[in-house]
C-alpha positions as CSV (number, residue, x, y, z in Angstrom):
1,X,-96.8,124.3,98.4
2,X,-98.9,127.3,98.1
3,X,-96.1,129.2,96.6
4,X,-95.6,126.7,94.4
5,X,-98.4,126.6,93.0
6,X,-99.2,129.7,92.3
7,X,-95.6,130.5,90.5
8,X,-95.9,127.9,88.4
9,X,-99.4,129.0,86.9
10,X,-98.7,132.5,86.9
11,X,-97.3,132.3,83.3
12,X,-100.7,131.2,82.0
13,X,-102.9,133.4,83.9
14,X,-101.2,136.5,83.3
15,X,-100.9,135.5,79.3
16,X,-103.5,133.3,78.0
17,X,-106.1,136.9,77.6
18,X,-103.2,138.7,75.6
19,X,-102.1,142.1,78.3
20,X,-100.1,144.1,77.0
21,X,-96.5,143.5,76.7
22,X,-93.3,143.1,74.6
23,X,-94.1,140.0,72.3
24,X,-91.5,138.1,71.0
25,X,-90.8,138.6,66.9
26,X,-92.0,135.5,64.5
27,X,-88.2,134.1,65.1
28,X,-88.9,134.2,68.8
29,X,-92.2,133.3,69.2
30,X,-92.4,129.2,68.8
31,X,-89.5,129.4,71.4
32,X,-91.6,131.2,73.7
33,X,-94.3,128.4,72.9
34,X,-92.3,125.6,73.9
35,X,-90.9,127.3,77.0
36,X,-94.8,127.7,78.3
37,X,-95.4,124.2,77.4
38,X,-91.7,122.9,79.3
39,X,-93.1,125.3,82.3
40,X,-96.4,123.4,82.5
41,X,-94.7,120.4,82.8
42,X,-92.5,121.3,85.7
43,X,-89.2,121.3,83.4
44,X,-87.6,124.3,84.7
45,X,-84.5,124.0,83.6
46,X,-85.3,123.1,79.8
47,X,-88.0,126.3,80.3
48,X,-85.5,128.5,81.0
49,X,-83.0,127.0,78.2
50,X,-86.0,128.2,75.4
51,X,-86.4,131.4,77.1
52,X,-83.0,132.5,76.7
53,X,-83.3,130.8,73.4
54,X,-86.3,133.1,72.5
55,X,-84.5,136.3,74.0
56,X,-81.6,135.7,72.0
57,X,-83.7,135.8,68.9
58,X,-85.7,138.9,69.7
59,X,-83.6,141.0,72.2
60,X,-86.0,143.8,72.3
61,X,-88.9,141.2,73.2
62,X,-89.8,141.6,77.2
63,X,-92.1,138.3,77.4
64,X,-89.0,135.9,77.3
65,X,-87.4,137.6,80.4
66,X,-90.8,137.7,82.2
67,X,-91.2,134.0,81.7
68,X,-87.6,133.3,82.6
69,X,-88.2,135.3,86.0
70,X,-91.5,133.3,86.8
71,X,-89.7,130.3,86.0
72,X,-86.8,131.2,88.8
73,X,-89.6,132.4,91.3
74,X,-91.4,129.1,90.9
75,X,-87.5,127.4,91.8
76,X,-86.7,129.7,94.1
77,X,-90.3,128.4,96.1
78,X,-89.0,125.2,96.4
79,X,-85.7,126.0,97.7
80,X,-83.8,126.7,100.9
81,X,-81.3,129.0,102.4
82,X,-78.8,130.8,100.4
83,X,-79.8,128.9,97.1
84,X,-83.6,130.4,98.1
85,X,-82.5,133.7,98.6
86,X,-80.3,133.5,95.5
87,X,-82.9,132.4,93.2
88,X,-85.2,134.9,94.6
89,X,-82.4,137.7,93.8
90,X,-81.9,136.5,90.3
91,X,-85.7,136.6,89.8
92,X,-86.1,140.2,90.5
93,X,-83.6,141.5,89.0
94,X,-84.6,139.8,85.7
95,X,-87.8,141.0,86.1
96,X,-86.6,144.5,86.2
97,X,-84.7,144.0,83.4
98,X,-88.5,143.0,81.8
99,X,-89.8,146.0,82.6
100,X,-87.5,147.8,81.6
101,X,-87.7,146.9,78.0
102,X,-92.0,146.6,78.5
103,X,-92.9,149.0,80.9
104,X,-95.9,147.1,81.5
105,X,-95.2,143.6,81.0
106,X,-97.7,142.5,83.4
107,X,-96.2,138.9,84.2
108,X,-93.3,141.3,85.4
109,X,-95.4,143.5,87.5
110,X,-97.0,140.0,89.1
111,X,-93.7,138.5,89.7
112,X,-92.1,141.4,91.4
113,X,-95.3,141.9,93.2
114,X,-95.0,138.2,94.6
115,X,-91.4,138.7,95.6
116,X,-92.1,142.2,97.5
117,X,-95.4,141.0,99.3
118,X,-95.0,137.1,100.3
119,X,-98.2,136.8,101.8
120,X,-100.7,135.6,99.3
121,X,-104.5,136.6,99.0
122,X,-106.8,134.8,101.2
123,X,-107.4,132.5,98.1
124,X,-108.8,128.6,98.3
125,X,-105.8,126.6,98.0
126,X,-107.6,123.6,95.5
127,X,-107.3,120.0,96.2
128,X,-104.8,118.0,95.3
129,X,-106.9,116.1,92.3
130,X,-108.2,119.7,91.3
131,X,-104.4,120.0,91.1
132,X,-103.1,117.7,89.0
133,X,-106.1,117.8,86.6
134,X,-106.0,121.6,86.4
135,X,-101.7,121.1,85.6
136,X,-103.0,118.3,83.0
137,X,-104.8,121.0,81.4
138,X,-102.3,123.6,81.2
139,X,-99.8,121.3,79.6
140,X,-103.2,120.6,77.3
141,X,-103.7,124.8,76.8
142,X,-100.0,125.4,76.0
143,X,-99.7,122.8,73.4
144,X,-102.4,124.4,71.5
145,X,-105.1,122.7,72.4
146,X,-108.2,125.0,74.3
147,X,-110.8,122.1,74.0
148,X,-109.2,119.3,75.2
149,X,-107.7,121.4,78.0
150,X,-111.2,123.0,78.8
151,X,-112.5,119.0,79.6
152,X,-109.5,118.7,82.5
153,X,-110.3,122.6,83.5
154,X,-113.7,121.7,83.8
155,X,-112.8,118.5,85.5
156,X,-111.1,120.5,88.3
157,X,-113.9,122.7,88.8
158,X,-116.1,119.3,89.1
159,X,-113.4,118.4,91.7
160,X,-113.2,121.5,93.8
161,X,-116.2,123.9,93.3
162,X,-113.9,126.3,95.5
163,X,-111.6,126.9,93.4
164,X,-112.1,129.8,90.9
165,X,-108.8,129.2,89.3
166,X,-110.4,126.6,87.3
167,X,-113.2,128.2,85.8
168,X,-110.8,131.4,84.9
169,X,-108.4,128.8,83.4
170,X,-111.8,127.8,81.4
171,X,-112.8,131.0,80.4
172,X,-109.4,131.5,78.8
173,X,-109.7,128.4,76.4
174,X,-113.0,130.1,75.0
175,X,-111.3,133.4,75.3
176,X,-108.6,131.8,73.0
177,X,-110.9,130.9,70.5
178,X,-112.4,134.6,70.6
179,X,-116.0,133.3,72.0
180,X,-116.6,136.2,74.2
181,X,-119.7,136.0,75.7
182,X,-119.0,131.9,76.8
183,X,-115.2,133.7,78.4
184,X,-117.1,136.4,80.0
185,X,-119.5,133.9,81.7
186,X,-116.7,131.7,83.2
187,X,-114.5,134.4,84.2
188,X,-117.7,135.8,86.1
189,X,-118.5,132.7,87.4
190,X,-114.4,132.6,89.6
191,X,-115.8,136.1,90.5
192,X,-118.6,134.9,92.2
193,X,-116.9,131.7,94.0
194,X,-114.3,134.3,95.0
195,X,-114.7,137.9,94.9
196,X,-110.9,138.5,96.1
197,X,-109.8,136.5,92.8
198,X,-108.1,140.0,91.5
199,X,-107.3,138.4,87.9
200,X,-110.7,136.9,87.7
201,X,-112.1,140.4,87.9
202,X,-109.7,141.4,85.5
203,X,-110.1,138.8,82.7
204,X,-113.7,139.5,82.9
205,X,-113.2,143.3,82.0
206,X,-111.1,142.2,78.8
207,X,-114.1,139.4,77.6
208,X,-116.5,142.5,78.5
209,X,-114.7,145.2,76.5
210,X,-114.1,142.8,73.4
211,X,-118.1,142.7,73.2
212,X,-117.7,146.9,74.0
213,X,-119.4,147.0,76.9
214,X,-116.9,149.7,78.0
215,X,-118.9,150.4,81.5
216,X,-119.5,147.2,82.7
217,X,-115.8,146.4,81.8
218,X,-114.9,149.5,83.8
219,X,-116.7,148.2,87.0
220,X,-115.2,144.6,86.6
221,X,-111.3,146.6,87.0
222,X,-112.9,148.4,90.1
223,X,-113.9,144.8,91.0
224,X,-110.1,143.6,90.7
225,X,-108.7,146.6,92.6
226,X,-111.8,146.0,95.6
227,X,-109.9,142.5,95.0
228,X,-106.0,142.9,95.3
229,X,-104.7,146.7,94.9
230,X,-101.5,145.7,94.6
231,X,-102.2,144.1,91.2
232,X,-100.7,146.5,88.6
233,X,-102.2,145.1,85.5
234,X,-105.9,145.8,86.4
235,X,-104.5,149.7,87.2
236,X,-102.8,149.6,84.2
237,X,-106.2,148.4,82.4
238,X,-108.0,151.1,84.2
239,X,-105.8,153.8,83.0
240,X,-106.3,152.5,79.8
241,X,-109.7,152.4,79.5
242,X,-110.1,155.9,81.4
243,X,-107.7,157.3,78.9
244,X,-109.8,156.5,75.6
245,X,-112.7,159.1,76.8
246,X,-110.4,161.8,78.4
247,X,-110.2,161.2,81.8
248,X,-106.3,160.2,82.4
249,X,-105.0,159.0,85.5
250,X,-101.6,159.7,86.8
251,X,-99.4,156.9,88.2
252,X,-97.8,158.3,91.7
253,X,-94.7,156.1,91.0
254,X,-94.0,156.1,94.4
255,X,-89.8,154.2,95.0
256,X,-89.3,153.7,98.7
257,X,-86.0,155.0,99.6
258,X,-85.6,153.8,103.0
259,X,-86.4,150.5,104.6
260,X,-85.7,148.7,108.2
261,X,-85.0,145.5,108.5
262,X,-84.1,143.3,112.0
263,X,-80.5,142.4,111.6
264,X,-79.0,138.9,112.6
265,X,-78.6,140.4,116.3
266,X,-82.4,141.3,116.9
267,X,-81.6,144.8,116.1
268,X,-83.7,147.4,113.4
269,X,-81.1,148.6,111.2
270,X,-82.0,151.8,108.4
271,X,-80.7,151.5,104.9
272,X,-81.7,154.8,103.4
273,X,-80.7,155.6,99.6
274,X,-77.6,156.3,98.4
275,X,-78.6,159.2,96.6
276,X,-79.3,160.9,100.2
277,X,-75.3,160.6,101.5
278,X,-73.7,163.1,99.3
279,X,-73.9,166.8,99.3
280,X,-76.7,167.1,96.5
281,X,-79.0,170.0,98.3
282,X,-81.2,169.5,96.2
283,X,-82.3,166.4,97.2
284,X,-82.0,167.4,101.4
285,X,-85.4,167.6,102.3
286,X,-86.8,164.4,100.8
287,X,-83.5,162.5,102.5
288,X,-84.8,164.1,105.4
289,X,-88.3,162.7,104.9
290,X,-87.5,159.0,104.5
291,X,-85.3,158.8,107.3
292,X,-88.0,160.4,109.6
293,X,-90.1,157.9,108.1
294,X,-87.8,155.1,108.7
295,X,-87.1,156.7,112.1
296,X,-90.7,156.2,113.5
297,X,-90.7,152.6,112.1
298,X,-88.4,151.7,114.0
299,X,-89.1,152.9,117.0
300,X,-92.7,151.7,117.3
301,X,-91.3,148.0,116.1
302,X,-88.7,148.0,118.8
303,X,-91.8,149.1,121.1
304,X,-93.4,146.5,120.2
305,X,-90.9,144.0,120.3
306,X,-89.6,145.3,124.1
307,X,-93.5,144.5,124.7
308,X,-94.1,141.3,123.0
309,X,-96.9,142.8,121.1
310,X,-97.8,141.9,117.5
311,X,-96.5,144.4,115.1
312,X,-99.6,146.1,113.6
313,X,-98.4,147.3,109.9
314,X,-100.8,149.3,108.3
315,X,-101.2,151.3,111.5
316,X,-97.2,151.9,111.8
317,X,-97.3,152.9,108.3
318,X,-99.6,155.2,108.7
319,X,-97.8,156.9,111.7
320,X,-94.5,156.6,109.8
321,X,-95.7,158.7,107.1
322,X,-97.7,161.4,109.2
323,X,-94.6,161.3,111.2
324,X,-92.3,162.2,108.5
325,X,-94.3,164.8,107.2
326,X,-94.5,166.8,110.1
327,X,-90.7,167.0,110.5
328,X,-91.0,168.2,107.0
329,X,-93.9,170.7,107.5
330,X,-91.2,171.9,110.9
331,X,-88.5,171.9,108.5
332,X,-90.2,174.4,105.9
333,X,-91.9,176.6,108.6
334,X,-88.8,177.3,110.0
335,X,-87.0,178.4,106.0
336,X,-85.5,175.4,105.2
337,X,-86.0,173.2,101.6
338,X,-89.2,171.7,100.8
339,X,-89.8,168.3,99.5
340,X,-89.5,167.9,95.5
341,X,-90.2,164.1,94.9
342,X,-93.6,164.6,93.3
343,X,-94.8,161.0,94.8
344,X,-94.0,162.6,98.2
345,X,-95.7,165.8,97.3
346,X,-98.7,163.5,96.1
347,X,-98.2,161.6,99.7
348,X,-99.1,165.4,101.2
349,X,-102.0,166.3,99.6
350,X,-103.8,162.8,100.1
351,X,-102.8,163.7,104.0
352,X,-104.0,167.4,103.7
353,X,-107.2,165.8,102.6
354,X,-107.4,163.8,104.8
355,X,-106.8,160.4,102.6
356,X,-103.7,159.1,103.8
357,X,-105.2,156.0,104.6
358,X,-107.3,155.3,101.4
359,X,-104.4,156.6,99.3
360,X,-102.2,154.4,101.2
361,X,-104.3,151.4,100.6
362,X,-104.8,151.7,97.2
363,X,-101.5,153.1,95.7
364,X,-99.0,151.0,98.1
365,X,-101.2,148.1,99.6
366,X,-99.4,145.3,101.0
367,X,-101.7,142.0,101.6
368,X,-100.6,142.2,105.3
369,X,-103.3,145.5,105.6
370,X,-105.7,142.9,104.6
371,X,-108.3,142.9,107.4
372,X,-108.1,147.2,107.6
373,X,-108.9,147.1,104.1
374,X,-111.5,144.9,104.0
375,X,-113.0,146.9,106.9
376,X,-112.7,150.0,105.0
377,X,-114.5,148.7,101.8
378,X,-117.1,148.0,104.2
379,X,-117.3,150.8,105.5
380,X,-116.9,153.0,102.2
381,X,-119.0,150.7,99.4
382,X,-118.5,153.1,97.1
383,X,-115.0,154.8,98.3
384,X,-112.1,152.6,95.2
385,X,-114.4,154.9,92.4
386,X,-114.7,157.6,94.4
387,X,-111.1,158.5,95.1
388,X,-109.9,157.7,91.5
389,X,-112.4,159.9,90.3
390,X,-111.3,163.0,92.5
391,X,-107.7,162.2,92.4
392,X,-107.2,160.1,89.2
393,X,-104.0,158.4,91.0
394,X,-103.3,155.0,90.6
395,X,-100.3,153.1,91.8
């Protein structure tokens, strides 16, 4: 039900404060309109019908897609089996398709984020009655109508003080109507009922930098990165921001080319890239790499699973990847070819400076790392600011 929830109000959250994207043309746009509004009302199949309707119209226009591959998350959540799994498929692969014409389409990012990373945030999951007034209100906001829907927003909150969805969802009917300093103070507010709400954090920074209070909208995208790294909108913000005064940051890019997965007969089986079984020399070493990474993986999860102990990810990952590069510093020594992936050669020097782990966690963070991460904000207060200022990576 989680799931299901969350797809289905992705659309607005990502949308409603206007991130950058591919908008659809005037032709396009009332179509895209009535798809939000069919979405809200839990008619996926006529949503989907206006999308394609809307892509149609304006084929260069990435929003449509995004929407459509939401939409077929949001089904594929209440699925099963091979129709699950299908739906999921179709999902990503529109997504992509999103991104590719809006390299930044953040409904996209979100939606291939969900997919790759199943396990949500540790997020209040609101009450059924905060449910159904908050969906009243969406179908309210997507008709074009911010003050009505702010009344059923505001009923939700009223119903679950938990639940800082609602009082983002507020903050985007006055950010609608361009009333800055009311958006800023709801959008704070879900920031302060819960601090791991990474789009709260977000929002916030865009109500802040509309009223150009360019540091304190700065320290709200820190706020959303402390929240959820994975989110690549608030990076994408940061850059953004950083950019305008000088100080760009350089996006590591970083395509897994190797992953293990347990097979129907309990076994670990490596898929590595495809680029990596041909004779292209040129691309030796880094083949090398990610099967050594792979490699390692495997090992310590069929360990584990010999042992009956719980897998421990971050801690595998981390011993994959120090693993890997050693049989590539042994490779080198001994006058073979170096690495040339410059993600992998930004994977180095994080680990020659001792920042593996921090790189790790805030350029590929998976929510399964959860309780190591929280444990190193702890520890390092100050540490998210700190290594974007010395390395000026982001995901």
């Amino acid at each position: 039900m989680k799931t299901v929830r969350a797809a289905s109000l992705l659309l607005a959250l990502v949308c409603a404060t206007g991130h950058a994207s591919v908008k659809p043309n005037a032709a396009a746009a009332p179509l895209q309109q009535e798809g939000k509004s069919l979405f809200a009302q839990g008619k996926y199949k006529d949503a989907i019908a206006k999308f394609q309707e809307a892509a149609k119209a304006d084929p260069a226009a990435s929003e449509p897609l995004s929407a459509i591959a939401n939409v077929l998350m949001a089904a594929a959540s209440q699925a099963q089996g091979d129709a699950k799994v299908r739906l999921r498929q179709q999902s990503e692969s529109v997504a992509r398709q999103a991104l590719t014409l809006g390299p930044d389409d953040p409904l996209a990012q979100e939606v291939l984020r969900n997919l790759l990373d199943e396990t949500p945030p540790p997020l209040h999951l609101a009450t059924p009655a905060a449910w159904k007034a908050m969906q009243e209100g969406e179908v309210l906001f997507q008709s074009g109508k911010p003050a009505e829907a702010l009344v059923k927003y505001d009923e939700a909150a009223r119903l679950d003080p938990l639940y800082s969805s609602a009082e983002v969802y507020a903050g985007d009917c006055y950010f609608a109507q361009k009333k800055w300093p009311e958006a800023e103070e709801r959008f704070r507010k879900a920031t302060e009922i819960e601090p791991l709400n990474g789009q709260a954090w977000r929002f916030l920074s865009d109500a802040l930098q509309w009223q150009q209070k360019l540091n304190a909208a700065e320290a709200a995208l820190f706020g959303g990165i402390a929240a959820q790294p994975s989110q690549l909108p608030t990076w994408d913000k940061l850059a953004a921001l950083r950019n305008k005064v000088g100080y760009p940051m350089t996006a590591l890019h970083l395509q897994r080319k190797a992953s293990v997965k347990l097979d129907a007969n309990g076994k670990f089986v490596i898929n590595l890239d495809s680029e990596f079984s041909g004779n292209n020399g040129k691309m030796v070493a880094d083949g090398a790499m990610w099967l050594a990474y792979a490699t390692f993986e495997v090992n310590a999860r069929q360990k584990n699973l010999q042992d009956k102990v719980a897998d421990q990810p971050f801690a595998i990952e981390v011993a994959s990847w120090r693993s890997a590069l050693q049989v590539i510093d042994e490779v080198v020594a001994n006058g073979g070819a170096d690495i040339q992936d410059p993600a992998l050669l930004n994977i180095r020097m994080l680990a020659k400076a001792n920042q593996l782990e921090t790189g790790l966690m805030l350029l590929q963070y998976r929510e399964s790392w959860r309780a190591e991460f929280e444990a190193w904000k702890k520890a390092n207060p100050n540490g998210i600011r700190k290594f974007v200022n010395t390395y000026a990576l982001r995901p």
